[in-house]
PDB file of N, CA, C and O in Angstrom:
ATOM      1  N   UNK A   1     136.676  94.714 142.511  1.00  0.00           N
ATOM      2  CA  UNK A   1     136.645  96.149 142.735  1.00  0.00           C
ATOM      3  C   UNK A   1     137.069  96.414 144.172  1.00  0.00           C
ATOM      4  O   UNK A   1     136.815  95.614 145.073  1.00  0.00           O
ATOM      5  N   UNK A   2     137.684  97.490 144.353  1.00  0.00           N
ATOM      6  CA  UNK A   2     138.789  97.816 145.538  1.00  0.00           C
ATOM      7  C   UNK A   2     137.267  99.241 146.150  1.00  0.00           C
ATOM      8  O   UNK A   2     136.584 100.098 145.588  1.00  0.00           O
ATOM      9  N   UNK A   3     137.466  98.604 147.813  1.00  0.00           N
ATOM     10  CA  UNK A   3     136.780  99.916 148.127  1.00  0.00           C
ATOM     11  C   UNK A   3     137.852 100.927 148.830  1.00  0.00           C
ATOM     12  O   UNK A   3     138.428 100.414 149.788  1.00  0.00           O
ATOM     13  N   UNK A   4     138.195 102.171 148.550  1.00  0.00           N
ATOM     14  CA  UNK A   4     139.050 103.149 149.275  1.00  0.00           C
ATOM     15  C   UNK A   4     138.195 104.210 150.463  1.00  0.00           C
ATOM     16  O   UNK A   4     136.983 104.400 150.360  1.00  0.00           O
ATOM     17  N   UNK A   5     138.924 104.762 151.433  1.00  0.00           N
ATOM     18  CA  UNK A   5     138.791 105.149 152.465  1.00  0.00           C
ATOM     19  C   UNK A   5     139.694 106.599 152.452  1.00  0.00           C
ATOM     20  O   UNK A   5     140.098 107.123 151.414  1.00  0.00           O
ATOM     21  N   UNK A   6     139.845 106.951 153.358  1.00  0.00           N
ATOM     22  CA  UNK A   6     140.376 108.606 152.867  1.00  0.00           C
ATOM     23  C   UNK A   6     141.803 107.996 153.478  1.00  0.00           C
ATOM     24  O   UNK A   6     142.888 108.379 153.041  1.00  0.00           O
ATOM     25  N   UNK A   7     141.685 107.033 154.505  1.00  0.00           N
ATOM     26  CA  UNK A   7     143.628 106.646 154.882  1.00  0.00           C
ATOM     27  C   UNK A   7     144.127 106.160 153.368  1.00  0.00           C
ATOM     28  O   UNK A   7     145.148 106.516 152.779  1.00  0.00           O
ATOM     29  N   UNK A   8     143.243 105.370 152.985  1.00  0.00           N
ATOM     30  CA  UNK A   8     143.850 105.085 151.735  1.00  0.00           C
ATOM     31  C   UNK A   8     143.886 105.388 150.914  1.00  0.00           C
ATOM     32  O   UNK A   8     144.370 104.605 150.096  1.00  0.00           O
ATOM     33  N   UNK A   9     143.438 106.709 150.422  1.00  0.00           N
ATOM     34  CA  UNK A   9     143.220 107.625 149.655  1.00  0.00           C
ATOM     35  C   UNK A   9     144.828 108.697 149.919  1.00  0.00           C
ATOM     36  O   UNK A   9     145.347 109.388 149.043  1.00  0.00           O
ATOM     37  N   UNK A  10     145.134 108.601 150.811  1.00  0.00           N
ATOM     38  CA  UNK A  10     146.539 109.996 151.155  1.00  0.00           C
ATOM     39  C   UNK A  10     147.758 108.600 150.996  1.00  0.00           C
ATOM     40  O   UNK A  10     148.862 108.974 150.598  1.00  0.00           O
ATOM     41  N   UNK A  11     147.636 107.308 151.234  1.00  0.00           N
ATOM     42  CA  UNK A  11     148.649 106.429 150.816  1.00  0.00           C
ATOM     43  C   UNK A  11     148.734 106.046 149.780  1.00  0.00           C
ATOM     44  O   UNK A  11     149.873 105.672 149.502  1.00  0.00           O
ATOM     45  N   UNK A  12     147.708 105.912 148.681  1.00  0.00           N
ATOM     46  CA  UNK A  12     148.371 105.742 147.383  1.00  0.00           C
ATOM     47  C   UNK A  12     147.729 107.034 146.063  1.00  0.00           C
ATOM     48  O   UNK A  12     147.165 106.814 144.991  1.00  0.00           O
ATOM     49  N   UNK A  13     148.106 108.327 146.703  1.00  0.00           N
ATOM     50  CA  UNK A  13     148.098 109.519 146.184  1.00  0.00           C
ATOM     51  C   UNK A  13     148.880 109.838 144.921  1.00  0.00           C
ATOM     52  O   UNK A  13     148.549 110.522 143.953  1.00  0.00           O
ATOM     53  N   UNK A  14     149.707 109.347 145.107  1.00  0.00           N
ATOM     54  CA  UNK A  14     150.387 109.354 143.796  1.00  0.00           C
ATOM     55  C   UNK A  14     150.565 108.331 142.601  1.00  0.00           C
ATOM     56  O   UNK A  14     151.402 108.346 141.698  1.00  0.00           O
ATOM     57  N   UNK A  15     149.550 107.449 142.851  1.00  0.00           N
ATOM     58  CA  UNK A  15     149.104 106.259 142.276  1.00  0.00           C
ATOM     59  C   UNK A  15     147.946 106.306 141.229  1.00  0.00           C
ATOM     60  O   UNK A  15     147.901 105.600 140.222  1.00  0.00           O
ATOM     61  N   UNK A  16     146.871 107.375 141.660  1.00  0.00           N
ATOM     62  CA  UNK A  16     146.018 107.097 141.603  1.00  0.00           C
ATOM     63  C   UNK A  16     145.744 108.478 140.796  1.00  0.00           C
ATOM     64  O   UNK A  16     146.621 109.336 140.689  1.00  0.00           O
ATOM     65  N   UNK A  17     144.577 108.601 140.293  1.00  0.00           N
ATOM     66  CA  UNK A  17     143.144 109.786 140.221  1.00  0.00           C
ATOM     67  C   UNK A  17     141.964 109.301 140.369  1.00  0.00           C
ATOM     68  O   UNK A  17     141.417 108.202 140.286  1.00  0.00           O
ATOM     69  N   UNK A  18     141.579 110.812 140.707  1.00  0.00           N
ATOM     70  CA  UNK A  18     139.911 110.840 141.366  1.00  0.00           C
ATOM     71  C   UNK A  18     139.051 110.856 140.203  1.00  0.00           C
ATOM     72  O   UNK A  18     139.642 111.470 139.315  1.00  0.00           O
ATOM     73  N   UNK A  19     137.681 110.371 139.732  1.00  0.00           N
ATOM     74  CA  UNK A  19     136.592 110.666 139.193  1.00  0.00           C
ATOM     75  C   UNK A  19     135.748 110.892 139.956  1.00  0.00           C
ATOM     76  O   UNK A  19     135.327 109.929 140.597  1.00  0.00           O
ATOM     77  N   UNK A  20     135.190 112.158 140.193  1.00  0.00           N
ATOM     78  CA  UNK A  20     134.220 112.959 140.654  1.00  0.00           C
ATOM     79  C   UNK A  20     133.000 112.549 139.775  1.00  0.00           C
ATOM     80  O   UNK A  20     133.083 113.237 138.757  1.00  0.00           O
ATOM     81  N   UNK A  21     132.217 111.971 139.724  1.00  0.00           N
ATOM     82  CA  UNK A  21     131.126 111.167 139.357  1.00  0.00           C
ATOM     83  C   UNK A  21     129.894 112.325 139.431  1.00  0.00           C
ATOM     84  O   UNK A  21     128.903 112.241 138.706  1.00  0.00           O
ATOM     85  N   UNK A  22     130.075 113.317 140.317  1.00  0.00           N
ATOM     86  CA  UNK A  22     128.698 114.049 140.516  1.00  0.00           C
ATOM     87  C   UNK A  22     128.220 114.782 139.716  1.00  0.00           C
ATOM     88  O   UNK A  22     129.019 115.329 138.955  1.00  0.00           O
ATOM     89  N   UNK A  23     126.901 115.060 139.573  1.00  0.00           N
ATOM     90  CA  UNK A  23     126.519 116.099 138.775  1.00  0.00           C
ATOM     91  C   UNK A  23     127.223 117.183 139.265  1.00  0.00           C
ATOM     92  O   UNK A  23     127.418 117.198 140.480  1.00  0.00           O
ATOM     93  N   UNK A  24     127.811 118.438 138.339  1.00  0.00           N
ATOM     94  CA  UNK A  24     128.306 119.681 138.403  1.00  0.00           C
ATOM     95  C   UNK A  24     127.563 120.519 139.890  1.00  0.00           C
ATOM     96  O   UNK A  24     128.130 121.282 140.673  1.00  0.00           O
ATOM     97  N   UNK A  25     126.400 120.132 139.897  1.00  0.00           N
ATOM     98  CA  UNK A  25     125.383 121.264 140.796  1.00  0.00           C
ATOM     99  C   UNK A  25     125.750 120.433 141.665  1.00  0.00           C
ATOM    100  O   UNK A  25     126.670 121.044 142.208  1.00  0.00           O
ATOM    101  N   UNK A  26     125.646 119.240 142.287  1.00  0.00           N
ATOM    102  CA  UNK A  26     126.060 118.735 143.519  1.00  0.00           C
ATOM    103  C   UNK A  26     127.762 119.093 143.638  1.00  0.00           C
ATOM    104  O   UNK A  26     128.040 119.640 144.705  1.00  0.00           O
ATOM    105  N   UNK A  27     128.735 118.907 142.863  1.00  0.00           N
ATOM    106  CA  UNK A  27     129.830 118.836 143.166  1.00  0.00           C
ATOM    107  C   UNK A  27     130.492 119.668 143.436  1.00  0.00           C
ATOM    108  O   UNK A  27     131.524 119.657 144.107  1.00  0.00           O
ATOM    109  N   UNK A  28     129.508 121.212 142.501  1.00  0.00           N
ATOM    110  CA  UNK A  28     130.053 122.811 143.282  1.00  0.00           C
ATOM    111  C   UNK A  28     129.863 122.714 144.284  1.00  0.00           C
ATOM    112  O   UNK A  28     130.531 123.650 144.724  1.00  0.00           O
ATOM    113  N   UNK A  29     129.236 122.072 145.446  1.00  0.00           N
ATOM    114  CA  UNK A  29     128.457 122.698 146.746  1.00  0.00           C
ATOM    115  C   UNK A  29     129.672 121.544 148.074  1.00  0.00           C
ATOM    116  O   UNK A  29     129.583 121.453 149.299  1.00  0.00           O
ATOM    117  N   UNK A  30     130.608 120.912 147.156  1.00  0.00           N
ATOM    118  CA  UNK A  30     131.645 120.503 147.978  1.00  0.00           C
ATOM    119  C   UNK A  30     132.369 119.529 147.390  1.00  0.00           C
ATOM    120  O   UNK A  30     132.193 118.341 147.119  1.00  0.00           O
ATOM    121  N   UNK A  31     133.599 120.672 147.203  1.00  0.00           N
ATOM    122  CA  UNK A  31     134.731 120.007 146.235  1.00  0.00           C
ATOM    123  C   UNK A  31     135.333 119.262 147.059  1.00  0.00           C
ATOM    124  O   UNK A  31     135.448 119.405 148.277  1.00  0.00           O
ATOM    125  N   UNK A  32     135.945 118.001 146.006  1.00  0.00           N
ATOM    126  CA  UNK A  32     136.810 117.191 146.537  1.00  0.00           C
ATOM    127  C   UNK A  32     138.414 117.471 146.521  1.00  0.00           C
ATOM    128  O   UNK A  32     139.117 117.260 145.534  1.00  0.00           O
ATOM    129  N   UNK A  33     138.818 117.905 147.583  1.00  0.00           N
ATOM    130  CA  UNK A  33     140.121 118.710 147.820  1.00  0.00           C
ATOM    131  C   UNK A  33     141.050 117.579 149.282  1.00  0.00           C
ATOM    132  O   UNK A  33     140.970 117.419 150.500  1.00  0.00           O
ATOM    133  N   UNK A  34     142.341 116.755 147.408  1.00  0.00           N
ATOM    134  CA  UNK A  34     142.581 115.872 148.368  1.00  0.00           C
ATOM    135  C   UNK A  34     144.471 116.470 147.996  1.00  0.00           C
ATOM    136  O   UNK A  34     144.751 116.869 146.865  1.00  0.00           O
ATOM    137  N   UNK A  35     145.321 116.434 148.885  1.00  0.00           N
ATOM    138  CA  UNK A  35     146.449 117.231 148.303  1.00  0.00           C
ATOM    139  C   UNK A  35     146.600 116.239 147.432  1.00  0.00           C
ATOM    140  O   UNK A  35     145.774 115.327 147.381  1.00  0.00           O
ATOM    141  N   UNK A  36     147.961 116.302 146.420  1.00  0.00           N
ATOM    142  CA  UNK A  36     148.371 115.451 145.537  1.00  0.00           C
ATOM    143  C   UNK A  36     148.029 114.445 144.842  1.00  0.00           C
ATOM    144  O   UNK A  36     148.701 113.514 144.398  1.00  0.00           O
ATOM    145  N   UNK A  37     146.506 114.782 144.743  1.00  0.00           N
ATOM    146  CA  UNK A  37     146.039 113.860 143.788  1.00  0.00           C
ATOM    147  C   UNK A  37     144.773 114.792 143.035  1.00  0.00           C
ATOM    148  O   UNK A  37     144.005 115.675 143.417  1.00  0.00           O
ATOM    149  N   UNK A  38     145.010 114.110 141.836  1.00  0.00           N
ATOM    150  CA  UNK A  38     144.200 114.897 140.631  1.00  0.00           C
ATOM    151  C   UNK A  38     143.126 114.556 140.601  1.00  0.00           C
ATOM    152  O   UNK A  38     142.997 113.332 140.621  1.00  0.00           O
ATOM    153  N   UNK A  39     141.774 115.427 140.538  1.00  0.00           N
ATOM    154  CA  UNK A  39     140.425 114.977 140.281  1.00  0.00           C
ATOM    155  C   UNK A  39     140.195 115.809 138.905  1.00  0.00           C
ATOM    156  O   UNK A  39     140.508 116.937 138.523  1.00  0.00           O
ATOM    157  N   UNK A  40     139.546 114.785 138.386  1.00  0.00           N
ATOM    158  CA  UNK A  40     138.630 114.894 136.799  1.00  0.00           C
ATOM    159  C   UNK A  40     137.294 114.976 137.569  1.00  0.00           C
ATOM    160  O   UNK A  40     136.942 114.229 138.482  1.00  0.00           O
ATOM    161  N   UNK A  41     136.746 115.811 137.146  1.00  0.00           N
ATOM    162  CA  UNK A  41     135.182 116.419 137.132  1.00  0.00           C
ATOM    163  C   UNK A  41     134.396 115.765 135.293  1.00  0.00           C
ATOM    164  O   UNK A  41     134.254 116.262 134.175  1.00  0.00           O
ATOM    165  N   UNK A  42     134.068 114.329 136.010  1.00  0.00           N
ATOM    166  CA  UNK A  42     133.041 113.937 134.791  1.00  0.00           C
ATOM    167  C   UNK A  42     132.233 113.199 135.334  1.00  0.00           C
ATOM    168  O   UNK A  42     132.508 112.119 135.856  1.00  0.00           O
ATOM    169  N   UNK A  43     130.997 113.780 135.257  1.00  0.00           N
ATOM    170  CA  UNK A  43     129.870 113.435 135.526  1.00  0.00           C
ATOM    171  C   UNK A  43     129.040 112.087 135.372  1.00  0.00           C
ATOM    172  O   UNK A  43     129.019 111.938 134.150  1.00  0.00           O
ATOM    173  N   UNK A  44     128.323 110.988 135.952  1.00  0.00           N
ATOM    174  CA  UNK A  44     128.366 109.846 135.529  1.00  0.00           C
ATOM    175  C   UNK A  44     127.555 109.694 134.195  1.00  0.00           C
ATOM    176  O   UNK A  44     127.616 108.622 133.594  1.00  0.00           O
ATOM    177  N   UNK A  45     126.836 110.676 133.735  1.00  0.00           N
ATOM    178  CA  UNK A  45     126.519 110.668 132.743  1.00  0.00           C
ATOM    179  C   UNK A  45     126.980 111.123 131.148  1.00  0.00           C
ATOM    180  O   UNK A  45     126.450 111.234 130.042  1.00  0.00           O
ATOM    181  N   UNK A  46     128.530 111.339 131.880  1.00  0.00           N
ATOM    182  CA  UNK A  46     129.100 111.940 130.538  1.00  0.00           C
ATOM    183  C   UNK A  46     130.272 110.453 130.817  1.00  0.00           C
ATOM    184  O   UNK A  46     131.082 110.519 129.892  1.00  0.00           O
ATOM    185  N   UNK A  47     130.461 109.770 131.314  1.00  0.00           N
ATOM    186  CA  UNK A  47     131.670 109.167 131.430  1.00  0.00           C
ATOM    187  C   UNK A  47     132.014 108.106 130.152  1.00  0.00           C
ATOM    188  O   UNK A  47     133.141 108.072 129.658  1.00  0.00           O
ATOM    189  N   UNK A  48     130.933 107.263 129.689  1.00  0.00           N
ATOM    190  CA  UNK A  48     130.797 106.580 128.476  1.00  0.00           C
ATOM    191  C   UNK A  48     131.698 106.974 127.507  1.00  0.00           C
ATOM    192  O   UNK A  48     132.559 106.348 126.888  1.00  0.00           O
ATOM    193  N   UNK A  49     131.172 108.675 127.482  1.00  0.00           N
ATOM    194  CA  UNK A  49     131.384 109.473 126.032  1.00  0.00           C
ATOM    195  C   UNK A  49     133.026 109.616 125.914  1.00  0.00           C
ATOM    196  O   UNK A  49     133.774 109.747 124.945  1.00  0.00           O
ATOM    197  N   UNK A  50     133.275 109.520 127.495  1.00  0.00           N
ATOM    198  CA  UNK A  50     134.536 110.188 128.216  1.00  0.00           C
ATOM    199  C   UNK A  50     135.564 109.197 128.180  1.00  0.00           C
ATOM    200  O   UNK A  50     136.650 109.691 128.486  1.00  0.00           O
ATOM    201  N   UNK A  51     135.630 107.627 127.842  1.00  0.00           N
ATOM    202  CA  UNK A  51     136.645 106.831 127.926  1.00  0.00           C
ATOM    203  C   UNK A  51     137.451 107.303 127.440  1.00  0.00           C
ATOM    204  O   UNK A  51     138.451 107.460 128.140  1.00  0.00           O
ATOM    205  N   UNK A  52     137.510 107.784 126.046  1.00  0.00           N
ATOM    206  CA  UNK A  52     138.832 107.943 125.106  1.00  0.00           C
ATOM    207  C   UNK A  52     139.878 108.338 125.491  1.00  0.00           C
ATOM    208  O   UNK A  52     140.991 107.975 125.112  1.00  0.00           O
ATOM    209  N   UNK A  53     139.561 109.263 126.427  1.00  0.00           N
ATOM    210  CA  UNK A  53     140.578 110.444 127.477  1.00  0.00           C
ATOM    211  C   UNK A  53     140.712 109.621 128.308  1.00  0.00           C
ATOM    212  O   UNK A  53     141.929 109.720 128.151  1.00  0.00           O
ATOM    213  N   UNK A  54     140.649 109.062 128.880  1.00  0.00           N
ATOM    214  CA  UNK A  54     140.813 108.209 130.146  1.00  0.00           C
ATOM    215  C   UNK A  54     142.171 106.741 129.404  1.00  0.00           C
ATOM    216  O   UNK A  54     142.130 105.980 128.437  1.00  0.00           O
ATOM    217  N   UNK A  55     142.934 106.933 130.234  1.00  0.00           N
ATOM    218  CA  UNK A  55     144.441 105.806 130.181  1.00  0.00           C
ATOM    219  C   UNK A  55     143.748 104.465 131.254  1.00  0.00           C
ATOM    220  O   UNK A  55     143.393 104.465 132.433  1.00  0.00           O
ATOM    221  N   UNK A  56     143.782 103.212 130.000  1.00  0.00           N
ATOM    222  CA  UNK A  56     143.311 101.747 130.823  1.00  0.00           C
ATOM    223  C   UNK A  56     144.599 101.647 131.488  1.00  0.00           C
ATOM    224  O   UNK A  56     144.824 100.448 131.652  1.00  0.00           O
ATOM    225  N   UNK A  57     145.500 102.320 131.923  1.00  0.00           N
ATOM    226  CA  UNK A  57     146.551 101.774 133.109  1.00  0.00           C
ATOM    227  C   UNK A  57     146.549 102.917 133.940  1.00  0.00           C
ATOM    228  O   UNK A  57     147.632 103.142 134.480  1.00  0.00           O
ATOM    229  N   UNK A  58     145.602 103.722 134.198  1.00  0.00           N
ATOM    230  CA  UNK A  58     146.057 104.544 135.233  1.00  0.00           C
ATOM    231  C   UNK A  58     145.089 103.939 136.187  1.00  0.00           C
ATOM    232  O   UNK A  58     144.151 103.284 135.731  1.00  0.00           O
ATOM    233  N   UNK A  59     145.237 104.106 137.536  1.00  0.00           N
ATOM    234  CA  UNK A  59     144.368 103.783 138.841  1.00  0.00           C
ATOM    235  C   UNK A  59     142.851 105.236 139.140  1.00  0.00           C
ATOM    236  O   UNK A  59     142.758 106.379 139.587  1.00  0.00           O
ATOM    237  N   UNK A  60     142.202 104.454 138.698  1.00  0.00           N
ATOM    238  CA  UNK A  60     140.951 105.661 138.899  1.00  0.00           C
ATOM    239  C   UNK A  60     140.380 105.250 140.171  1.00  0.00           C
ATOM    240  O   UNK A  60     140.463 104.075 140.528  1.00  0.00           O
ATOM    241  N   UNK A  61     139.757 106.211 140.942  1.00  0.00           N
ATOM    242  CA  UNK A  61     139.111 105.739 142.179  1.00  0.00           C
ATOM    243  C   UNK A  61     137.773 106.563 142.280  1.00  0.00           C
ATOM    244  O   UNK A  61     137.839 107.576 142.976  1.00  0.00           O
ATOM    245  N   UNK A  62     136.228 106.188 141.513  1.00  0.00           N
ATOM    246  CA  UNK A  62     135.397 106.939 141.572  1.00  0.00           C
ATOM    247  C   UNK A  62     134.502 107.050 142.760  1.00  0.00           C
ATOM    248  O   UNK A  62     134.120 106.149 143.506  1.00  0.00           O
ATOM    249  N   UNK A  63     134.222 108.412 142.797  1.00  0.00           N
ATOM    250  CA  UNK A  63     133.845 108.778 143.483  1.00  0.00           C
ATOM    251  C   UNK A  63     131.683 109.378 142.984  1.00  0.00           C
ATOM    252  O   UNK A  63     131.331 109.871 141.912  1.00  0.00           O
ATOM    253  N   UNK A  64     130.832 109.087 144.109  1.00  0.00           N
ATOM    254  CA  UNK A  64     129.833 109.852 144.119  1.00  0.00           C
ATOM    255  C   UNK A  64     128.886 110.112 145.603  1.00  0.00           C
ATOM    256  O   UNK A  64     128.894 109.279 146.509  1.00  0.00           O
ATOM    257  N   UNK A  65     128.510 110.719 145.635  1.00  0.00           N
ATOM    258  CA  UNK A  65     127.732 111.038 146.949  1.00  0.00           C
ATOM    259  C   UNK A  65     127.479 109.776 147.685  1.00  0.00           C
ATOM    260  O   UNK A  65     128.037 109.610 148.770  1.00  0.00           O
ATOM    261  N   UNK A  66     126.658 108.835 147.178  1.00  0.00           N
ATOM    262  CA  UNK A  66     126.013 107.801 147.857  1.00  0.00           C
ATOM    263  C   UNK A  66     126.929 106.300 147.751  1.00  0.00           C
ATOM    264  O   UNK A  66     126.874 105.421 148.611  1.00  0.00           O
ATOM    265  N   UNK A  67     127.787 106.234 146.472  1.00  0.00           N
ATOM    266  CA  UNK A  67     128.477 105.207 146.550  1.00  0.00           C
ATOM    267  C   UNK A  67     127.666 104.508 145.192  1.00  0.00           C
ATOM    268  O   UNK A  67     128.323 103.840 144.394  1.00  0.00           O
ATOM    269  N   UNK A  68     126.403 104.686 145.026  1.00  0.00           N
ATOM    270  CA  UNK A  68     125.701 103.899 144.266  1.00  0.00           C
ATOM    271  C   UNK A  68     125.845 104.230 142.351  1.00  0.00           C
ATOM    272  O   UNK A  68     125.219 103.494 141.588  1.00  0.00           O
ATOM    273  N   UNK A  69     126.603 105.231 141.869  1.00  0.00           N
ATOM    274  CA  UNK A  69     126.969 105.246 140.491  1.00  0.00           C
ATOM    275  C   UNK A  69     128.404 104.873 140.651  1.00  0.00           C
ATOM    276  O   UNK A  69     129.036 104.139 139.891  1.00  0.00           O
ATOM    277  N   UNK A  70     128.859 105.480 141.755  1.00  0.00           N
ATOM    278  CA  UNK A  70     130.513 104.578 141.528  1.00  0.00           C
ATOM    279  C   UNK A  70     130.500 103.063 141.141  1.00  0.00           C
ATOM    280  O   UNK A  70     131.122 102.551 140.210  1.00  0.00           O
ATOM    281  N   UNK A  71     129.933 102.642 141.753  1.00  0.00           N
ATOM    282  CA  UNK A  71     129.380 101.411 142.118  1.00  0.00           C
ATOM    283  C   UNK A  71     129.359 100.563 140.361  1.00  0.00           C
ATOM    284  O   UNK A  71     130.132  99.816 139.761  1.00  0.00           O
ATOM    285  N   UNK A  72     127.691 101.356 139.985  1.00  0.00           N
ATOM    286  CA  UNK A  72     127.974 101.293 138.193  1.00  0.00           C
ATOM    287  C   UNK A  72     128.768 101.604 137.549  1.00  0.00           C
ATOM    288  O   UNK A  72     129.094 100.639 136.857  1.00  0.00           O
ATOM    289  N   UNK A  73     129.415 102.563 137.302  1.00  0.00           N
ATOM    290  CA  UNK A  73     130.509 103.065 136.713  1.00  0.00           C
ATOM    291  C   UNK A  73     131.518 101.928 137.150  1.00  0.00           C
ATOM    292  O   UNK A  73     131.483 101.081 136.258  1.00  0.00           O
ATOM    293  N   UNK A  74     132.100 101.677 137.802  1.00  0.00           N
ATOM    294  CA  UNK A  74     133.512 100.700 137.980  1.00  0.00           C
ATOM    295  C   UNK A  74     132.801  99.215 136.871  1.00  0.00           C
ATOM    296  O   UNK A  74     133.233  98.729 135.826  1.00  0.00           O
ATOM    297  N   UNK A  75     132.088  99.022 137.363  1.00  0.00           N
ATOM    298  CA  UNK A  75     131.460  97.777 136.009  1.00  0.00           C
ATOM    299  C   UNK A  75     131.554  97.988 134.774  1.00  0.00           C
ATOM    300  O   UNK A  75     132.101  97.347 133.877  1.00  0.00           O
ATOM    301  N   UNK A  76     130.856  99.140 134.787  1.00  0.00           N
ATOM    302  CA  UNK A  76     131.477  99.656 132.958  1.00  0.00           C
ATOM    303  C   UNK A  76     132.448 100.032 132.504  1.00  0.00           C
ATOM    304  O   UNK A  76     132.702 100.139 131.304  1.00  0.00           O
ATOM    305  N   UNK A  77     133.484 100.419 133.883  1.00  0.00           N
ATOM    306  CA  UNK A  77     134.679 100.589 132.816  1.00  0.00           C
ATOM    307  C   UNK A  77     135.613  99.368 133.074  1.00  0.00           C
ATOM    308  O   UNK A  77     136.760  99.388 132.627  1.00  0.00           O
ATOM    309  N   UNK A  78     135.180  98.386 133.734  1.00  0.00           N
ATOM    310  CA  UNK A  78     136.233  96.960 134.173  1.00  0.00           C
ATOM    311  C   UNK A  78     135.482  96.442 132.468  1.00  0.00           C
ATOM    312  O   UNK A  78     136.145  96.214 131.456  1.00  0.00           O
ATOM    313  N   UNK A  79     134.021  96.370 132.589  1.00  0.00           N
ATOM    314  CA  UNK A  79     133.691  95.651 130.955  1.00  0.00           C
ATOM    315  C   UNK A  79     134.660  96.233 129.897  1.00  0.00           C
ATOM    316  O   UNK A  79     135.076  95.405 129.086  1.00  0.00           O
ATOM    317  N   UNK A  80     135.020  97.283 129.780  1.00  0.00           N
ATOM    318  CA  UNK A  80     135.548  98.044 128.854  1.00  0.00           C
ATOM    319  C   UNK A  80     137.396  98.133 129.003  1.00  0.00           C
ATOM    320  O   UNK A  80     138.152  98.799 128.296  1.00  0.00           O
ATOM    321  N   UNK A  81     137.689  97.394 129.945  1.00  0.00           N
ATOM    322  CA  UNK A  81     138.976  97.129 129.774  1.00  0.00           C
ATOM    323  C   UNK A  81     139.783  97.769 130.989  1.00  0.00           C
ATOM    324  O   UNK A  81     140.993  97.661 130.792  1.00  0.00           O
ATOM    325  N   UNK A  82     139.593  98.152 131.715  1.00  0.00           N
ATOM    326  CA  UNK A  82     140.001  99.442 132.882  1.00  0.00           C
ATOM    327  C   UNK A  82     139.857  97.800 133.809  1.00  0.00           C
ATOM    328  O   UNK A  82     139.011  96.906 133.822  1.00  0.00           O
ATOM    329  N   UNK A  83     141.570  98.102 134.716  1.00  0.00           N
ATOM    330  CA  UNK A  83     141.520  97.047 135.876  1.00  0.00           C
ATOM    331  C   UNK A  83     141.849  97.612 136.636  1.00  0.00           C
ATOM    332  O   UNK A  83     141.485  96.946 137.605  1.00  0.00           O
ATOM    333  N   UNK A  84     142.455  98.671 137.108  1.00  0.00           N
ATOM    334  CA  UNK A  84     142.843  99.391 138.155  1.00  0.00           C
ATOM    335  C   UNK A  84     141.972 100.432 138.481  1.00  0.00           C
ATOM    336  O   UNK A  84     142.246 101.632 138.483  1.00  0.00           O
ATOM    337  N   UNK A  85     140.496  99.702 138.862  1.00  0.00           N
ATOM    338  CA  UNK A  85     139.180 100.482 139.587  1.00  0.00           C
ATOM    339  C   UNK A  85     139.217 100.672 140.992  1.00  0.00           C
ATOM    340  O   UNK A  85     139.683  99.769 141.687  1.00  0.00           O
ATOM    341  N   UNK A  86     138.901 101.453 141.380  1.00  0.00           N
ATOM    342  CA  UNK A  86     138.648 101.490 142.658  1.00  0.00           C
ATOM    343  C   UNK A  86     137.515 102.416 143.375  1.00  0.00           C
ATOM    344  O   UNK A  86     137.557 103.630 143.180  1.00  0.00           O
ATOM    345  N   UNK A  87     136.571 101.892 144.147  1.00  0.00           N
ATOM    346  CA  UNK A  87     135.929 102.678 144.654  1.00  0.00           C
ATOM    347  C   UNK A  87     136.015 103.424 146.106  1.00  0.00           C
ATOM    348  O   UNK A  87     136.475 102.830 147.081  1.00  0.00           O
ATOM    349  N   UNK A  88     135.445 105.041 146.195  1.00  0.00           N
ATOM    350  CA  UNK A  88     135.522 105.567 147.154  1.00  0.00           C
ATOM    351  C   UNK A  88     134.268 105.482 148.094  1.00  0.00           C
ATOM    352  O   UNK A  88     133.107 105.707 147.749  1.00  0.00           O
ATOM    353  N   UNK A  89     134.713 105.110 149.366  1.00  0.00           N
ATOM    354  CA  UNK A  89     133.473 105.120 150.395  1.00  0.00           C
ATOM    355  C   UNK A  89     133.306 105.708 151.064  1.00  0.00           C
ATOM    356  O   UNK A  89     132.530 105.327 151.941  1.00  0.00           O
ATOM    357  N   UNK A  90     134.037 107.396 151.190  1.00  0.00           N
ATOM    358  CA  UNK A  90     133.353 108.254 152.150  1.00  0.00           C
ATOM    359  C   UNK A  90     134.366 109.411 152.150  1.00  0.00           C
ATOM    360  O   UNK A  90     135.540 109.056 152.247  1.00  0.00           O
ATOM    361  N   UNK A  91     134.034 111.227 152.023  1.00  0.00           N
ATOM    362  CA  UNK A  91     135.082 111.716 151.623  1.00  0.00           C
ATOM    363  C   UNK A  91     134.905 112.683 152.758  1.00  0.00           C
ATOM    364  O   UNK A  91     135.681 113.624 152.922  1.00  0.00           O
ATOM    365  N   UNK A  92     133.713 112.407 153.666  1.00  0.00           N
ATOM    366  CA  UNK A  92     133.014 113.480 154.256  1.00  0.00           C
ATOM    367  C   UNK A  92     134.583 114.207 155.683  1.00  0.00           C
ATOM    368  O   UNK A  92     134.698 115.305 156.228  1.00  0.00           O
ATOM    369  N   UNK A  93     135.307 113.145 155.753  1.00  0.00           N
ATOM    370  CA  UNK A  93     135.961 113.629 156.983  1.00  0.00           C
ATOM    371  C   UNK A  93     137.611 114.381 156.062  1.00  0.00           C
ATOM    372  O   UNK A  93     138.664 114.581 156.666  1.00  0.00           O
ATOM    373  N   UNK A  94     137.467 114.575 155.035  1.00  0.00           N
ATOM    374  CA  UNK A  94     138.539 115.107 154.201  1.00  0.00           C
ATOM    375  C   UNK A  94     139.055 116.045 154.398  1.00  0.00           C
ATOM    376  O   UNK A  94     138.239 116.912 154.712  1.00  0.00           O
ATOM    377  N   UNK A  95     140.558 116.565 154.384  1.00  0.00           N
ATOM    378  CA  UNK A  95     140.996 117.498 155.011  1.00  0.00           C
ATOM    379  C   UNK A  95     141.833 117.998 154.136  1.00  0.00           C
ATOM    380  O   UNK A  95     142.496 118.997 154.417  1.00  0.00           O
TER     381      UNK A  95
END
């Protein structure tokens, strides 16, 4: 599992999408607004339900407040066939 950074987040922008991991009520209170790259708003508790929609060759890079469901989530979807995981470690200085 790959950890990403916000430099590396604007260099492989067009590579990639975001999973916004947060609950809805945390994630209204500060969107993730990165240019040219797409965020999916699914919650870590809907994500299971949520594979079907999700492409095992696209580059996902999840995202959550603390780091600690991204964290789970990238395990469950590498078990489930997804290799191009990546996790995000900090979005706070985002512009």
């Amino acid at each position: 599992m790959d950890y990403l950074n916000l430099e590396n987040l604007k260099l492989l922008s067009s590579h990639l999408k975001i999973i916004d991991l947060r609950h809805p009520n945390e994630a209204s209170s500060l969107r993730i607004n990165q240019k040219n790259i797409e965020v999916l708003s699914i919650p870590y508790y809907l994500l299971k339900t949520n594979l079907s929609n999700l492409n095992k060759e696209t580059h996902y890079a999840l995202y959550c407040k603390d780091g600690i469901m991204s964290r789970l989530q990238a395990g469950i979807l590498k078990d489930k066939g997804f290799t191009k995981i990546s996790v995000i470690r900090d979005l706070s200085e985002q512009t």
